[in-house]
N, C-alpha and C positions, 0 to 999 in steps of 0.2 A: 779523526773522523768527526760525524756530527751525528749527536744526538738530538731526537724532535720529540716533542712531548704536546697528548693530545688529552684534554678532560673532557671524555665525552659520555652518555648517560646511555643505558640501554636497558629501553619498554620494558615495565616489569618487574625489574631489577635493582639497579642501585649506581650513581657515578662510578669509573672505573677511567684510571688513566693510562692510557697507552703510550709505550714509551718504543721508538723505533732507531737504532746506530745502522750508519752505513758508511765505511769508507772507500774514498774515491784513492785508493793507492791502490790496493789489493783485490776492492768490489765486496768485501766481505760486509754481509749484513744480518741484524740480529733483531726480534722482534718479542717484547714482553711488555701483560699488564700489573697492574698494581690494583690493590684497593684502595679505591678515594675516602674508606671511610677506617673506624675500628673495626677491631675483629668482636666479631658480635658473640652475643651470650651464649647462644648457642652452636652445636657443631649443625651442620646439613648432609645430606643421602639422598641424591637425585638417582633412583630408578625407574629405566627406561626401556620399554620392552621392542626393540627395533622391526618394525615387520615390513617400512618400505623404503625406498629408495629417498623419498621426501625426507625420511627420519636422517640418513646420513645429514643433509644439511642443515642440523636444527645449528643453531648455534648454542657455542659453550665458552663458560669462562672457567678456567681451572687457572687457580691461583698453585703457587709452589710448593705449599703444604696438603694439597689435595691429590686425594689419590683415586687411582680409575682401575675398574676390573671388568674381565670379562668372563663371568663362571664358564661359558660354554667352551672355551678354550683353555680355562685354566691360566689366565693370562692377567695381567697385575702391571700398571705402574706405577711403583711404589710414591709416597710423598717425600718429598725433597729430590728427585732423581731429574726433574725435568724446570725451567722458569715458566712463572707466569703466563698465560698464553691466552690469547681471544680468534676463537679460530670454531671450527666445526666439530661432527660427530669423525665425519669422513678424513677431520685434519691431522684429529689425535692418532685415528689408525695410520696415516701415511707418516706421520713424522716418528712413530715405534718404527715401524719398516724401514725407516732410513737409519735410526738409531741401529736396528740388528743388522742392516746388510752393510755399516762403514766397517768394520772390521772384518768381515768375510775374507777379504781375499788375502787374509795373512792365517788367517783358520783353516781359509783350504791348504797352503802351503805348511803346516804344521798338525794339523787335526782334522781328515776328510772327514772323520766318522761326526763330527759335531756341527762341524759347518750343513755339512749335511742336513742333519739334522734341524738345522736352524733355517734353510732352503726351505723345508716340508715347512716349517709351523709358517714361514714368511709367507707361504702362497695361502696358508689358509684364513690370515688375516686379509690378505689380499682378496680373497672368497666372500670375508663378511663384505667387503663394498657392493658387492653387486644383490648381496640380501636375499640369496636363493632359500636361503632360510631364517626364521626369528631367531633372533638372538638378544641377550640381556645386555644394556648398559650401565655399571653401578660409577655416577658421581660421588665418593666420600671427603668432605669437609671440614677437618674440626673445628675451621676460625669463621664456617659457614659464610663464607664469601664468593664461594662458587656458586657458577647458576648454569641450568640447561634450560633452553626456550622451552618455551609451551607455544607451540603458532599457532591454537587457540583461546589463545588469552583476550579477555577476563574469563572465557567460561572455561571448566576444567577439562584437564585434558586427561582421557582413560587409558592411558597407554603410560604417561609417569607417574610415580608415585613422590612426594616429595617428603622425607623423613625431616625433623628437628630431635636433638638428643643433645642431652646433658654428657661433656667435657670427661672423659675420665683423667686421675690427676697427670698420669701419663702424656695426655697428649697437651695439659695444660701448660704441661715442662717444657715439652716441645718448643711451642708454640712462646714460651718466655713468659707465661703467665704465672704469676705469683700461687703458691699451691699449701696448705697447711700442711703443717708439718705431722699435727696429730689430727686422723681421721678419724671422724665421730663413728658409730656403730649407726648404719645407713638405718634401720628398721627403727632403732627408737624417734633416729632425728628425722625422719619422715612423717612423724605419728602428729607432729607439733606443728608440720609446715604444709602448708597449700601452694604447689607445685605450680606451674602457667607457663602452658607452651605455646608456642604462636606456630601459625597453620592456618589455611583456608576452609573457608566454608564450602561442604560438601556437594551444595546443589549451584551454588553462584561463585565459588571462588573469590569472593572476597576477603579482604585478609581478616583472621578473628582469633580469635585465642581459646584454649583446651585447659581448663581447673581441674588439679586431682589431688588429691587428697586419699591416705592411707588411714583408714580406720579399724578398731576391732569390736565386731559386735560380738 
């Protein structure tokens, strides 16, 4: 087959290369991105509170290590389960839906009561697309290389919220990043150091930074 490789930039955000296989034997075709850059210092938590039909098409970049929930369903895809992908609100739900319904028809033929079961939750994913009701979308990142549109950008958008958080060593292992071996007692070595997060400015969104600092009076 042939592989095509695109480096292209997207408003907001950051270079991301997109890589597309397709062979002309079979017709079989595959489609994932990368990050153009490091995995940044911090992890990211893109929460999005879905209320219209507009929000399905925000666009999203969910890297491999990123993971996506939906409290109102109870519904999780975990990190590492899925590649890279540059695609929508409305893509990530339709490509879970095809992920649960390829094995269905060997579940009915072995387990009605499951598949079944797996029927109900399919339709009611199927339900958030049409967005008869609000619903939560959590982006989690810890190599914070994922991103969800704002299609009010520069000005902030009151519908997501965009978290930055410090790595636990956990996901630092994960991710292949180098982790101490002996971990300081957080509360002394916090007392010493002034903390900076980066984040936007509340009234203009531009980008700015957050200084904090642990004291005892």
């Amino acid at each position: 087959g042939v592989t095509r490789l695109l480096l292209t930039r997207i408003p907001f955000f950051k270079e991301i290369i997109v890589s597309s296989f397709s062979c002309a034997s079979c017709s079989w075709s595959n489609t994932e991105i990368q990050s153009a850059g490091r995995i940044q210092d911090q992890g990211v938590r893109y929460t999005l509170a879905v209320t219209s039909r507009q929000d399905m098409n925000r666009e999203v970049v969910k890297t491999d290590c990123a993971s996506v929930r939906i409290p109102e369903l109870d519904f999780e895809i975990p990190a590492f389960s899925q590649k890279g992908v540059l695609t929508t609100i409305e893509g990530i739900i339709d490509r879970a839906v095809a992920g649960l319904e390829q094995d269905q028809p060997a579940r009915r033929a072995t387990d009605k009561e499951v598949a079944r079961k797996i029927d109900e939750f399919i339709g009611k994913l199927r339900q958030l697309k049409e967005v008869n009701s609000p619903f939560t979308f959590i982006l989690d990142d810890p190599s914070g290389n994922s991103f969800v549109e704002n299609p009010h950008a520069p000005q902030r958008d009151e519908a997501l919220v965009v978290t930055h958080y410090r790595r636990s060593p956990q996901q630092a292992a994960v991710l292949g990043l180098e982790v101490d071996a002996k971990l300081p007692d957080a509360a002394e070595d916090l007392r010493d150091e002034v903390l900076q997060f980066n984040t936007n400015c509340p009234e203009c969104n531009a980008p700015a930074s957050t200084n904090m600092k642990l004291v005892r009076i």
